[in-house]
Backbone as JSON Lines, residues from 0, in Angstrom:
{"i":0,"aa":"X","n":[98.45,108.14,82.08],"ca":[97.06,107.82,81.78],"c":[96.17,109.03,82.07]}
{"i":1,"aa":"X","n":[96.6,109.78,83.14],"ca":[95.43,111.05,83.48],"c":[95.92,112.25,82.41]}
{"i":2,"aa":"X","n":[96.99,111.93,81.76],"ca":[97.02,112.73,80.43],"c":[96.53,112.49,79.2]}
{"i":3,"aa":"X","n":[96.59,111.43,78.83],"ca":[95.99,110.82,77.84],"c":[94.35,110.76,77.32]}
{"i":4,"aa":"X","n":[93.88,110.82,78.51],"ca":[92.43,109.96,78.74],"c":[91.53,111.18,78.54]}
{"i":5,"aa":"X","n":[91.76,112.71,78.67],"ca":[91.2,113.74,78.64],"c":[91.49,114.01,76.98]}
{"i":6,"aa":"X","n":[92.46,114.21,76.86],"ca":[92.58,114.8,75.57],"c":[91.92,114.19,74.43]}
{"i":7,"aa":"X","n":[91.97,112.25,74.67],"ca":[91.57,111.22,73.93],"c":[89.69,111.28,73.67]}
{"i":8,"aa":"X","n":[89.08,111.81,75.21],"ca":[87.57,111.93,75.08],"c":[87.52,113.29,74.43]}
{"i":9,"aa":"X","n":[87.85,114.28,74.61],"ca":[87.75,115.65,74.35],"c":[87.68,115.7,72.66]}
{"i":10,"aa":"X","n":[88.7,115.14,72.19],"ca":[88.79,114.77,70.42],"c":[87.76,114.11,69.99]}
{"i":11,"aa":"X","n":[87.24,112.66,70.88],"ca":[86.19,112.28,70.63],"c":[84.7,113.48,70.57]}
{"i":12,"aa":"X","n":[84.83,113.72,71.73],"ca":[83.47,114.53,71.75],"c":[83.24,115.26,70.82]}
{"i":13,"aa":"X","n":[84.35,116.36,70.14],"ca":[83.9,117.36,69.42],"c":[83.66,116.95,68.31]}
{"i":14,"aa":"X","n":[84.2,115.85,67.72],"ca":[84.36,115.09,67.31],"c":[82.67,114.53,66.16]}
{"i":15,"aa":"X","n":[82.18,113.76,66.94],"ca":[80.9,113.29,67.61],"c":[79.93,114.25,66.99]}
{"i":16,"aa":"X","n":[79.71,115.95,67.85],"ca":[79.23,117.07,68.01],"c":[79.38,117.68,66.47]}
{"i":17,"aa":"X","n":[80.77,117.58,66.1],"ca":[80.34,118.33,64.73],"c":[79.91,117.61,63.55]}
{"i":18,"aa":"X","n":[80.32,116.02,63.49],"ca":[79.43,115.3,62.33],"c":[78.13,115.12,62.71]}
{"i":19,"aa":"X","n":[77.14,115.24,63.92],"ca":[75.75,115.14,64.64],"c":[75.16,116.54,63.45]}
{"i":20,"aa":"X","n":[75.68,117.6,63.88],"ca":[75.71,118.82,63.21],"c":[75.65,119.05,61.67]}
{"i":21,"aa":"X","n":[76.93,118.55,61.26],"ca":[77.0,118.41,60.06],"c":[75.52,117.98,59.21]}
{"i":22,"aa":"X","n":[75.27,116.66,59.67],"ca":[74.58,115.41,59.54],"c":[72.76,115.91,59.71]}
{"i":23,"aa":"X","n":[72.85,116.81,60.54],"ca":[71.46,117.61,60.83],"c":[71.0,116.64,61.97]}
{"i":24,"aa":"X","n":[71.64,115.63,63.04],"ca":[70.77,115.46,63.81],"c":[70.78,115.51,64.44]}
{"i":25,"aa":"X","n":[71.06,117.46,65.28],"ca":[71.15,117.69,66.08],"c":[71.1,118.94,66.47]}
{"i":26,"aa":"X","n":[70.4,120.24,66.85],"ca":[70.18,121.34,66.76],"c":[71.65,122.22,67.15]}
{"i":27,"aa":"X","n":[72.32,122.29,66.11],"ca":[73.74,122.91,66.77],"c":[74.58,123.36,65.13]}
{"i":28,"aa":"X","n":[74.97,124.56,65.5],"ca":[75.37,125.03,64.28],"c":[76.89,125.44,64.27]}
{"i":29,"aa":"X","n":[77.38,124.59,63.61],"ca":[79.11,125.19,63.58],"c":[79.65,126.03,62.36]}
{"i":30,"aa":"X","n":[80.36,127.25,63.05],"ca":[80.56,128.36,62.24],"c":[81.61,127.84,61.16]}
{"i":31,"aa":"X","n":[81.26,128.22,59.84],"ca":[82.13,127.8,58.57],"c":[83.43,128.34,58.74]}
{"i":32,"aa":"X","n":[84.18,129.65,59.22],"ca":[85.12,129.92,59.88],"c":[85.9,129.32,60.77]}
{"i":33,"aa":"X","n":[85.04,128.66,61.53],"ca":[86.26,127.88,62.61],"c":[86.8,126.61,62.59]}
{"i":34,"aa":"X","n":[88.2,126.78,62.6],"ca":[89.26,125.66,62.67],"c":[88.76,124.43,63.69]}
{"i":35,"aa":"X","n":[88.06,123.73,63.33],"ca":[87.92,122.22,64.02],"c":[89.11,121.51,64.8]}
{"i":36,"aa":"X","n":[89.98,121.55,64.02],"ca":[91.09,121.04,63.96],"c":[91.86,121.9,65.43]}
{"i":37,"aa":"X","n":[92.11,123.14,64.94],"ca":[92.91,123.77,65.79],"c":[92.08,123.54,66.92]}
{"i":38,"aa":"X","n":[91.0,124.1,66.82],"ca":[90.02,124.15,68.42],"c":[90.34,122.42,69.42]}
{"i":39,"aa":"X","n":[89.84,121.6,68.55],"ca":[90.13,120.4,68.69],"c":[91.67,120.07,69.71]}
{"i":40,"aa":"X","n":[92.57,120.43,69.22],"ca":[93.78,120.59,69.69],"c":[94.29,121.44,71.07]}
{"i":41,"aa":"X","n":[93.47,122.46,70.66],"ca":[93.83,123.68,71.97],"c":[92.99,122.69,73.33]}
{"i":42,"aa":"X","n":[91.99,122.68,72.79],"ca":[91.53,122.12,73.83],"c":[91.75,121.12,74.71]}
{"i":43,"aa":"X","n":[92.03,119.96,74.07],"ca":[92.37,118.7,74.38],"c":[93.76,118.69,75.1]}
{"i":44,"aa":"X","n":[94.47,119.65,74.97],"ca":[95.92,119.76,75.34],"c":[95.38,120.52,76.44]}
{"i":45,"aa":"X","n":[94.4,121.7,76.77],"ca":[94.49,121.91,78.35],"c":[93.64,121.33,78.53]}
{"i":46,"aa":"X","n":[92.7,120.44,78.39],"ca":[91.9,119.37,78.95],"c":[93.44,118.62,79.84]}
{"i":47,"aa":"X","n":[93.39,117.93,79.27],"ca":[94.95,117.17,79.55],"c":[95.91,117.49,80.51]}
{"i":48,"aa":"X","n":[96.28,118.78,80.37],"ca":[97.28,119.38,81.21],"c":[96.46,119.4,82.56]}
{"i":49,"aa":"X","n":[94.89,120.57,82.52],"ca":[94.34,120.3,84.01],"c":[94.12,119.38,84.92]}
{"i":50,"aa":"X","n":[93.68,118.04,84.08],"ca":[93.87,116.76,84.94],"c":[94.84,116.27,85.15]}
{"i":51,"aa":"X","n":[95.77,116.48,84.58],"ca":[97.51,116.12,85.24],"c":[98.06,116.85,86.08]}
{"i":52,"aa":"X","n":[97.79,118.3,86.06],"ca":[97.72,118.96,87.26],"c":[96.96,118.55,88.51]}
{"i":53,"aa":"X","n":[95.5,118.6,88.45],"ca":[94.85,117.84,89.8],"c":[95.48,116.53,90.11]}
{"i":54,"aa":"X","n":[95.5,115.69,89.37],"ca":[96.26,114.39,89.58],"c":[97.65,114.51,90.58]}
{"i":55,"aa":"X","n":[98.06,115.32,89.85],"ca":[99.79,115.49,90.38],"c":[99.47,116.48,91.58]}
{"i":56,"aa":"X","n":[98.38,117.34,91.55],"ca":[98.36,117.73,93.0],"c":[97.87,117.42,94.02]}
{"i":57,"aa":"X","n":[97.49,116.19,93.84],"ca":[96.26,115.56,94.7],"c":[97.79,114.51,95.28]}
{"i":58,"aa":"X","n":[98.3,113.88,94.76],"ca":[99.67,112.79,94.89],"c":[100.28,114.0,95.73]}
{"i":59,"aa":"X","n":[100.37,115.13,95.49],"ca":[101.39,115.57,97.02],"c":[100.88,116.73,97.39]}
């Protein structure tokens, strides 16, 4: 669950952030160059990993 739960909001958020954007209602400009997708991914996977790390280091 402390893996899941990061990566799951993190997708959400950017998520969220770039149709707000898209959509104009929201002062934020995303570069036509960048991979959503990939970013989306990189992230969410060390989102994920760091809280499974604290998790798992906090347990011992």
């Amino acid at each position: 669950m402390a893996l899941f739960l990061p990566v799951v909001l993190t997708i959400d958020i950017i998520k969220r952030v770039t149709d707000a954007a898209g959509q104009g209602a929201i002062e934020f400009t995303v570069d036509e160059e960048l991979n959503i997708k990939k970013l989306m991914t990189k992230l969410s996977i060390l989102h994920g990993v760091i809280t499974c790390s604290l998790v798992l280091a906090m347990l011992f």
